[in-house]
N, C-alpha and C positions, 0 to 999 in steps of 0.2 A: 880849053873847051873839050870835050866830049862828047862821041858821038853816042847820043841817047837811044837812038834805034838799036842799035847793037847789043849795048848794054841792055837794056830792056828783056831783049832777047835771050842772052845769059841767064838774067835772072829767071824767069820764064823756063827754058829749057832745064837749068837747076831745080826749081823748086819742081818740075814733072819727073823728078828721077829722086823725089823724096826716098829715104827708106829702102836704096838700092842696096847700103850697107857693104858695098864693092870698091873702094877708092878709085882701084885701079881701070876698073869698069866707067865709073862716072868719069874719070880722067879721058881714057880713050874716046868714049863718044863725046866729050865733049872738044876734043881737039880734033876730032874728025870733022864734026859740024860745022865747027869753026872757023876750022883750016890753021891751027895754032902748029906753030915751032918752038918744040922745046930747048931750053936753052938752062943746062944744070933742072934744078927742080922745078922751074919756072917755065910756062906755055905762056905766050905772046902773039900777038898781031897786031898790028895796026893801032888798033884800035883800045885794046886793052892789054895788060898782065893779069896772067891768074897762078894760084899757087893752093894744090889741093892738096889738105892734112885730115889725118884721121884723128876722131879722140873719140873716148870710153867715154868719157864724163862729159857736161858742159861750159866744166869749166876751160878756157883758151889762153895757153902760155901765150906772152906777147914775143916770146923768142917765136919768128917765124924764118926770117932772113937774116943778114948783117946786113948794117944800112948799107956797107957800099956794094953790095950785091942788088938792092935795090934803087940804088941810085941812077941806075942806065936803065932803068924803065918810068923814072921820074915823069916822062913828056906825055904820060898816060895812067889811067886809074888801073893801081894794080890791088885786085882783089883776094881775098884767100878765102878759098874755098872749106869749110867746115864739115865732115860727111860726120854724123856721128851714126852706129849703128842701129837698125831698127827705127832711125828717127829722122826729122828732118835735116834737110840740107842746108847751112847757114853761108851767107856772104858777107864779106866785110870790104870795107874799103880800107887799103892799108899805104900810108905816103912815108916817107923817109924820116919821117919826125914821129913815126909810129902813134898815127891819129889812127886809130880804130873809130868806121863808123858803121852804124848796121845800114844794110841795104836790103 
């Protein structure tokens, strides 16, 4: 289970930093907000994993992790965050069996 409040609120805070076109900006406030520990490329809490990538296009490699990098964050929904330039902010839900879903 998952706590949906939280998550919600991710999303929420994501999609209001549409078009910041900053990775590293959107990264920062967003592990401020959250109170996220990075941990390699991956911010965590509690609650969620998130993993923020830039792309040019919209097209999305599915190389985001190695599974067993993503395997010690299995016990929660770990998300990757999509900034593309000038554009929206995309989220996906990403589990060890690399099910991309949109969110």
């Amino acid at each position: 289970m998952y706590n949906e409040e939280i998550i919600n609120k991710l999303i929420l805070f994501i999609q209001s930093k549409d078009g910041i076109a900053n990775k590293d900006m959107l990264t920062e406030q967003t592990k401020i907000i959250f109170n996220l520990t990075k941990d390699r490329s991956v911010y965590y809490c509690s609650d969620f994993a998130v993993r923020f990538c830039k792309a040019t296009t919209k097209n999305f490699s599915n190389t985001v992790l190695s599974l067993s990098a993503l395997q010690k964050y299995d016990d929660k929904p770990f998300i990757v965050c999509l900034e593309w330039q000038e554009l929206d902010n995309r989220l996906r839900r990403l589990h060890t069996v690399f099910f991309l879903q949109q969110i």
